[in-house]
C-alpha positions as CSV (number, residue, x, y, z in Angstrom):
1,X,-171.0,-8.2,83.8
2,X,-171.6,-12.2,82.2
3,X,-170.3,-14.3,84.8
4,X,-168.4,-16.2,82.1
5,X,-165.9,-12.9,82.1
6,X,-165.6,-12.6,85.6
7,X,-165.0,-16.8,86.4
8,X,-162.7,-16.6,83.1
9,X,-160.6,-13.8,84.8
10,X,-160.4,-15.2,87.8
11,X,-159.5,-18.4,86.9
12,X,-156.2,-16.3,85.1
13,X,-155.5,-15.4,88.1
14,X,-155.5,-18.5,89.4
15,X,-153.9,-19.9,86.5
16,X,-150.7,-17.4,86.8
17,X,-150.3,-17.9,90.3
18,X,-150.1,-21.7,90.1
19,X,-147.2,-20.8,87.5
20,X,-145.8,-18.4,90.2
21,X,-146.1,-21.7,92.5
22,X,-144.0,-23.8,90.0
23,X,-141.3,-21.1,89.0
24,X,-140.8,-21.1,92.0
25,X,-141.0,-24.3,94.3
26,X,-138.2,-25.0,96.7
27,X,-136.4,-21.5,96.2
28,X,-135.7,-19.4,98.6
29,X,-135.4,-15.4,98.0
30,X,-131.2,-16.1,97.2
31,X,-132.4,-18.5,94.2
32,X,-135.0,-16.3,93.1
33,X,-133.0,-13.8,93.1
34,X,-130.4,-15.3,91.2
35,X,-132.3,-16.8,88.4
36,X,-133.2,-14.7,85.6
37,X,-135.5,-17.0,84.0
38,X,-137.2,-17.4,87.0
39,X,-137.9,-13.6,88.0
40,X,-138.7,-12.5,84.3
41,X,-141.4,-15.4,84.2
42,X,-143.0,-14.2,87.6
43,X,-142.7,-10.6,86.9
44,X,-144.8,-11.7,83.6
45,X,-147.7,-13.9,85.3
46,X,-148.2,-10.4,88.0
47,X,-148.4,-8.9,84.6
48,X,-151.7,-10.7,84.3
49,X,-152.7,-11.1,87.7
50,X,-152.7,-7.3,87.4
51,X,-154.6,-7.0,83.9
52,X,-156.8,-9.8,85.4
53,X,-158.0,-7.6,88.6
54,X,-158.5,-4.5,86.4
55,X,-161.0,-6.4,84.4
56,X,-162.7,-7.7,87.3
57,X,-163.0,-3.7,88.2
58,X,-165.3,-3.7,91.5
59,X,-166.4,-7.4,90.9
60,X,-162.9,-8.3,92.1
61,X,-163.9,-6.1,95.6
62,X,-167.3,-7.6,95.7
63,X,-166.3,-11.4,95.6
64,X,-162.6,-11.0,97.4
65,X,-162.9,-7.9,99.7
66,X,-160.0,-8.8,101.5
67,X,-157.4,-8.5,98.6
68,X,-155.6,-5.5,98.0
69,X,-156.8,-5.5,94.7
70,X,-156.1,-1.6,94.3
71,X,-152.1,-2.5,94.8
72,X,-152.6,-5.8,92.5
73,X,-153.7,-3.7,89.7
74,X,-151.5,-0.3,90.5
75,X,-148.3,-3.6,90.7
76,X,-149.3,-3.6,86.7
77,X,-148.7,-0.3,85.9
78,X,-145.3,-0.3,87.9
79,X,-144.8,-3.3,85.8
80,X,-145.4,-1.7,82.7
81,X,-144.2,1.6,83.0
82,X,-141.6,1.7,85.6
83,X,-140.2,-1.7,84.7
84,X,-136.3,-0.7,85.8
85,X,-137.1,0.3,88.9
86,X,-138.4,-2.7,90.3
87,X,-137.6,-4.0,93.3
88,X,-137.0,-7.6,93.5
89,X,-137.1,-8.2,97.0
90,X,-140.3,-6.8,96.8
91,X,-141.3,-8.9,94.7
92,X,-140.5,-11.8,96.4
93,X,-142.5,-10.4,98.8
94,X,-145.2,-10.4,96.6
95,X,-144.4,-13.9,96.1
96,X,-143.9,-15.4,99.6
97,X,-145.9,-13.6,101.8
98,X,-149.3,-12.5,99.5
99,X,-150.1,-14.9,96.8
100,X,-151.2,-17.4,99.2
101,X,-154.1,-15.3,100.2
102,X,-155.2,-14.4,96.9
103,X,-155.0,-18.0,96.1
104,X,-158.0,-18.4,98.8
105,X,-160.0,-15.2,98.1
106,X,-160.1,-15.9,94.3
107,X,-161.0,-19.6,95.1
108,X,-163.4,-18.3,97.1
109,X,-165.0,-16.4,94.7
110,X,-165.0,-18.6,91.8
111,X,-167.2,-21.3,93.6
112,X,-169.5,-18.4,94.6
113,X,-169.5,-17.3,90.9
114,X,-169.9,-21.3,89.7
115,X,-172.5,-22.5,92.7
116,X,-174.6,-19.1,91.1
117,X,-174.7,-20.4,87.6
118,X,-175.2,-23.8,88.9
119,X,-171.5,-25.4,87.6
């Protein structure tokens, strides 16, 4: 696969977790919880964090192997298809507790992907 695909969707990833990051700065699971705005934009950027690691398909293993990117991508189709039965306390989960690591991986791997083309 062009490494313009893979650094573009990594770079969503990164994009839509820095929006996750801003949503939600200074709240706690109680605020989260209790703004609608808030959840509804976060459960949105997973949306494409998700789309994002199905693209990547085995790149995304390859360059981050120590993401659960088979849960990132299975959290899309929960998303999509099972929308009302999301549990937002697991969410924040998501949120609080795993986001930072992909933050790292995917940072990781888009200077491997950049150094390789020479950006």
């Amino acid at each position: 696969m062009p490494s313009e695909k893979r650094i573009r969707w990594f770079e969503d990833i990164l994009d839509n977790v820095a929006r996750i990051e801003r949503f939600t700065a200074g709240m706690d699971i109680q605020a989260f919880l209790a703004d609608e705005q808030v959840t509804f934009a976060v459960l949105h950027a997973l949306l494409i964090i998700s789309e994002a690691a199905r693209r990547l398909g085995a790149d995304a293993e390859t360059l981050a192997p120590s993401q659960p990117w088979r849960a990132i991508r299975g959290l899309g189709n929960v998303l999509r298809h099972e929308y009302g039965g999301v549990d937002p306390n697991a969410i924040w989960r998501i949120v609080a507790d795993d986001l930072p690591a992909l933050k790292q991986a995917v940072e990781r791997a888009l200077a491997v992907l950049r150094s390789s083309r020479g950006v």
